[in-house]
N, C-alpha and C positions, 0 to 999 in steps of 0.2 A: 504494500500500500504506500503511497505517492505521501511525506508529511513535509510541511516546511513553514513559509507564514502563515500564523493562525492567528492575527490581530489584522481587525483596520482599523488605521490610523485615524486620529483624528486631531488635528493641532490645533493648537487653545491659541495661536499665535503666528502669522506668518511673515516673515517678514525678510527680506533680501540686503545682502550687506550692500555697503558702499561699495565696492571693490573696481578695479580696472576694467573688470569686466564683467557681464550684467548674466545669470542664467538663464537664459532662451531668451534674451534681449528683455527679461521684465524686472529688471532691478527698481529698486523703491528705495527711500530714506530709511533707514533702521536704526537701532540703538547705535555710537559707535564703537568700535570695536579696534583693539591695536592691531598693526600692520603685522604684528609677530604672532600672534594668531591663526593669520591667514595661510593655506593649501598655496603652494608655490604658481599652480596654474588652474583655470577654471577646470579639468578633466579632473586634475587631482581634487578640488572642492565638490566636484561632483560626486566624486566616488565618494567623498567622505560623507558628505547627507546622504547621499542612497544607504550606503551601507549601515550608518547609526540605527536609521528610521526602521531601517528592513529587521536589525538585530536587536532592537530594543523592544518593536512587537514580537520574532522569533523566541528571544529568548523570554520574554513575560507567557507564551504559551506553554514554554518549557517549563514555567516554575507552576504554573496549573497542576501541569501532570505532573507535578513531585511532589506537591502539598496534597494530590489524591492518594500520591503511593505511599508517603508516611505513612497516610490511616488504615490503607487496605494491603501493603507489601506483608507475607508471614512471614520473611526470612527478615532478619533482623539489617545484616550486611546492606541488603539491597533498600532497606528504607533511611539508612545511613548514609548511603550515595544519594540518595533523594533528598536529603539532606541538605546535602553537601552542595548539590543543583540549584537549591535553593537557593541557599547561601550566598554563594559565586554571581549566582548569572541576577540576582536582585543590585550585587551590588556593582556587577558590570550596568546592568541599566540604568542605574543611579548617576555612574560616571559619562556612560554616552550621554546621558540627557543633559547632563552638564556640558558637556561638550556643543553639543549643540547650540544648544543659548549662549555659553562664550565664543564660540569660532565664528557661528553662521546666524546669531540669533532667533533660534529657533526653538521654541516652545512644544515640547511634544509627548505624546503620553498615546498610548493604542491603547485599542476596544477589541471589546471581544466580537468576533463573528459568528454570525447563524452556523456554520457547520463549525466552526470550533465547539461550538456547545454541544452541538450534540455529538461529538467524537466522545467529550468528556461524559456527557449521559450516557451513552451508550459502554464506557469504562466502569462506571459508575454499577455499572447491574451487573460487575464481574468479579469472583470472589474467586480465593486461592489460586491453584497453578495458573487456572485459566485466563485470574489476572495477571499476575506476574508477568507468563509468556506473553500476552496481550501488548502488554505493559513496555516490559525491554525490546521488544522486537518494533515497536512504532519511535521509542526514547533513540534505540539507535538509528533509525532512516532520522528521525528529527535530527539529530546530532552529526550524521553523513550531512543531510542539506547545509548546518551550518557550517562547517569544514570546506562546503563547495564552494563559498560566501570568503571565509577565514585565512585559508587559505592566498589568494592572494591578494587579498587584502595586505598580507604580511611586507608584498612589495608596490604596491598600487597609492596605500593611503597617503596621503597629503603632511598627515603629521606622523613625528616619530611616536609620540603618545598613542596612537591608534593601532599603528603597527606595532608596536609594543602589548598589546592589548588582544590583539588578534597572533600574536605568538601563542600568547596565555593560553586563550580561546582554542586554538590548535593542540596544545600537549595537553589539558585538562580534557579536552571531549573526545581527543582520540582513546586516552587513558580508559575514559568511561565506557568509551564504545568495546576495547578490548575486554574490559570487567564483565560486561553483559554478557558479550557472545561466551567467554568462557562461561559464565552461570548458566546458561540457556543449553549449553551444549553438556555440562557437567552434572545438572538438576533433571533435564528435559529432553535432554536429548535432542536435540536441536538442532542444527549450523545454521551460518549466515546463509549458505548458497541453497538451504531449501527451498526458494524463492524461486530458482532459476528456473525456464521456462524450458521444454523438452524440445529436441532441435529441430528445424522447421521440416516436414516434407510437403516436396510439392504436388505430391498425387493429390494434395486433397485441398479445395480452396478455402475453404474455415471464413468464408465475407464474414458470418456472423458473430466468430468469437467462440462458438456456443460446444466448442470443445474443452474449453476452459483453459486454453493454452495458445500460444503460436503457428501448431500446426499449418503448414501450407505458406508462413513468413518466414523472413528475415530482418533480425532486428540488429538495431545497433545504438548506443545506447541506452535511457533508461526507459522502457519499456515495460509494462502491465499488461494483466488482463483485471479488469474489476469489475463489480457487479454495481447494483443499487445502494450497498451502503458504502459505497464512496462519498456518495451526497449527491448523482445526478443518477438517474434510471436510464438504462439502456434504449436507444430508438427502437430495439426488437429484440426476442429470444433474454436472455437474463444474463447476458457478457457483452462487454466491449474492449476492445484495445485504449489504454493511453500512454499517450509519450507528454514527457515532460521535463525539463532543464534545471530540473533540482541536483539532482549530482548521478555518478556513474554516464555523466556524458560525454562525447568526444567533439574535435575543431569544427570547425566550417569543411575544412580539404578532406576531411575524414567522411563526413556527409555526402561531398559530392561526390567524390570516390565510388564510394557504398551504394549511391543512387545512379551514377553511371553520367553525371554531368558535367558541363564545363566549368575547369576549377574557373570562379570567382563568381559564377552566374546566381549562386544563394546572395551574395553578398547585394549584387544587382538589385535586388526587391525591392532593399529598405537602404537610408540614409545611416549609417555608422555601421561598422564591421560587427559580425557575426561574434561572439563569445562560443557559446557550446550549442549540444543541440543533440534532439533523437530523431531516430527516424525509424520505420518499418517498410518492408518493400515485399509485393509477391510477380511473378510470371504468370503468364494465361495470356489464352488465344481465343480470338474473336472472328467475326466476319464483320465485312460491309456494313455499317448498318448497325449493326447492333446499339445499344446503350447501358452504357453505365452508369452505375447510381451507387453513392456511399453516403454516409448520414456524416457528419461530424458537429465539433462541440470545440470552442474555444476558451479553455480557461487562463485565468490570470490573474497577477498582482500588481501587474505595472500599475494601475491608475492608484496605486496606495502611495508613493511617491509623488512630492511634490515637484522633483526634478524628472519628469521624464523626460523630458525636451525632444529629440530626434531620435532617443534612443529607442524606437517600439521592438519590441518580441512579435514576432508572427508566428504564422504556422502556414503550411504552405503544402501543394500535392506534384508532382510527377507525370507525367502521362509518356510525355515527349521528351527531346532532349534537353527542355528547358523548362522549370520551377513553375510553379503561379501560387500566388498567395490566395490561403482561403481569409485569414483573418488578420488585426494587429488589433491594438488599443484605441484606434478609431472606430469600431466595431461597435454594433449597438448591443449593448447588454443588461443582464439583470443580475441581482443579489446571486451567490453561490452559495447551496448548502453543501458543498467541499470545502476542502483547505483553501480552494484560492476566491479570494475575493468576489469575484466578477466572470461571469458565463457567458457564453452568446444562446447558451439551449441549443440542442440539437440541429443544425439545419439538414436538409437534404442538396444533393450536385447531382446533376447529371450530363452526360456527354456523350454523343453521337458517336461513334467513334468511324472514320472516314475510309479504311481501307483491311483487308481481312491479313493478319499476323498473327503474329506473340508479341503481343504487347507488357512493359515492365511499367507499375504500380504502385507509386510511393507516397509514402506520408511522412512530414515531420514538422518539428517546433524546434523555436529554435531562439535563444538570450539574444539580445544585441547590444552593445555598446559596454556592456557590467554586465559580472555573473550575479547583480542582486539580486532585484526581482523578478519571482520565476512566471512559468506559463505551463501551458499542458496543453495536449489535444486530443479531446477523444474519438475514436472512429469505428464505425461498428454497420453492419446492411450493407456490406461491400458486396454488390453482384450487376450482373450483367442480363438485359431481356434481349431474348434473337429478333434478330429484326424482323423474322417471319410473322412473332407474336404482338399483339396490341401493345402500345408504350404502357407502362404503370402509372396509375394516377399522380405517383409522385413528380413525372417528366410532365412541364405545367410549359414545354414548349422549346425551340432550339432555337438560341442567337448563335453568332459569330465569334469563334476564340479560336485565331489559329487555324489549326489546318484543320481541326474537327468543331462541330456543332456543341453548344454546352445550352442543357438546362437551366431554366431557371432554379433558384435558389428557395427556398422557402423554412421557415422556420417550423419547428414542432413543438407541439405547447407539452411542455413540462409538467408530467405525471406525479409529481413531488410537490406538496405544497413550498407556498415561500414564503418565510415570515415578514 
């Protein structure tokens, strides 16, 4: 299961420094603040509010699920590390927030989110091993995402303090993460790589998911199959794939490699360079005529930053030898009862497809500009109607993309309520 921001922001105060140079051209008067303070260049000041903002709600989710597991952990050890989480990452918040209103004047403090809560409710109704394992195996994905974040942070941040801080953040939660898996694996029987998904064959094309695995793909980084308690319900059958930029992900050149396109043509989409990214891809052969159709879902957190500027995350498909974007943060959305902020809900694609082959099939998402704030994408009704048979109600008609005809788009309303 995919964990990482589980607060949106909410800032009691916004306000842009004096500085040489303005964040997305919208600087304003603010308190002021000394020159010695300041990130050496706007890239580095950026990263530095992205990254506080991002880890000052990461880590307050973090101290949720430790102040559950003091009351409900039975092994003594492991509510002592919960402890310990506690401890640390309140008073790491304490000092980024500080940081913030000294460096950048910025006031800030996150909120809990609709699907943060009910991860927690849903922990909440789990008692002995089945908490624990529950417990350590979501504590450690949280703790990988932040390391995806921490990690370079160590040579990115603006100030030496910060980097110094994200050293800490690195040996303490690697530390953790080792402590867990050996419990999990020593109690439980357990390992990390239970997760891993059985290797793809292509005899069988799995559009649905609804093997519970990858069957029929190829994936390359971080990649799921999840159901409805993710926080979104499947457009069909009870599985769907997500890819998402939380960590276990690989370059931009790694992607296009994997997907079989021109190195730089991801980068093409969007304005600022590619950071990480997943992706999944299958083979299959068509005729004339036919159409395809796959459902997808764009989640996110970019809009929880006040600096997104140019840097959008998208998420984008394959057909040909060149990308197209399904979504970014311009995208119209609504509340997520997931981890991440903001959804677009299900839509549906569809595409003509112009001439009879084997055609290659890709999907991915993908960071841009900073590995902070993350994204996902979910994809699931991947099939094909012969062109012999009536289109499906979903194909609402064929415009102009390229060499093949593309449906229209259409949204699906959301079987989950939404608070």
């Amino acid at each position: 299961m995919l964990h990482h921001n589980r607060t949106r922001s909410n800032l009691t105060s916004i306000a842009y420094l004096p500085l040489a140079f303005a964040f997305g051209g919208l600087a304003v008067a603010a308190t002021p603040v000394s020159a010695a303070t300041l990130a050496p260049s706007e890239s580095a000041s950026r990263f530095d509010v992205r990254f506080m903002q991002e880890t000052t709600g990461h880590h307050q989710m973090a101290v949720d699920m430790a102040q559950q597991c003091v009351q409900k952990a039975i092994n003594a050890d492991l509510r002592s590390l919960c402890q310990n989480i506690i401890t640390s990452q309140n008073q790491e918040i304490e000092t980024m927030q500080s940081w913030l209103q000294d460096w950048y004047g910025y006031s800030y403090t996150p909120q809990m989110k609709p699907g943060d809560m009910r991860m927690l409710e849903e922990m909440a109704m789990m008692n002995g091993a089945e908490y624990e394992i529950h417990f350590m195996r979501d504590m450690i994905d949280h703790h990988k995402s932040m390391l995806s974040d921490a990690v370079p942070c160590t040579n990115r941040a603006g100030h030496g303090e910060l980097s110094g801080l994200c050293e800490n953040i690195v040996a303490s939660q690697s530390s953790e993460i080792a402590q867990m898996q050996q419990w999990l694996g020593e109690r439980y029987g357990i390992s990390d790589n239970m997760n891993d998904q059985p290797m793809s064959n292509p005899t069988n094309n799995n559009g649905g998911f609804e093997t519970g695995n990858f069957t029929g793909w190829s994936t390359i980084g971080m990649a799921e199959i999840e159901t409805a308690d993710f926080g979104t319900e499947p457009s069909q059958g009870a599985y769907y794939a997500a890819l998402s930029t939380m960590f276990d992900t690989v370059s931009a050149s790694a992607l296009e490699s994997f997907l079989g396109l021109t190195p730089g043509s991801l980068n093409d989409l969007e304005t600022g360079n590619i950071e990480e990214g997943s992706a999944i891809k299958q083979t299959f052969t068509a005729n004339a005529g036919d159409v395809l159709t796959f459902d997808w879902n764009f989640m996110t957190n970019e809009l929880e930053s006040t600096l997104v500027g140019s840097n959008n995350d998208f998420a984008f498909f394959t057909l040909t030898s060149s990308p197209s974007k399904l979504a970014d943060p311009s995208s119209s959305f609504m509340t997520s009862l997931t981890q991440f902020a903001d959804e677009t809900g299900f839509e549906t694609f569809s595409a003509e497809l112009p001439a009879s082959g084997t055609y290659t099939l890709g999907f991915g998402v993908v960071n841009v500009g900073d590995p902070i704030f993350d994204s996902a994408l979910a994809i699931d009704n991947v099939k094909t109607v012969s062109a012999s048979v009536p289109e499906p109600t979903s194909v609402l008609g064929v415009l102009t993309f390229g060499a093949f005809g593309v449906g229209a788009m259409r949204r699906r309303k959301q079987k989950n309520s939404q608070n």
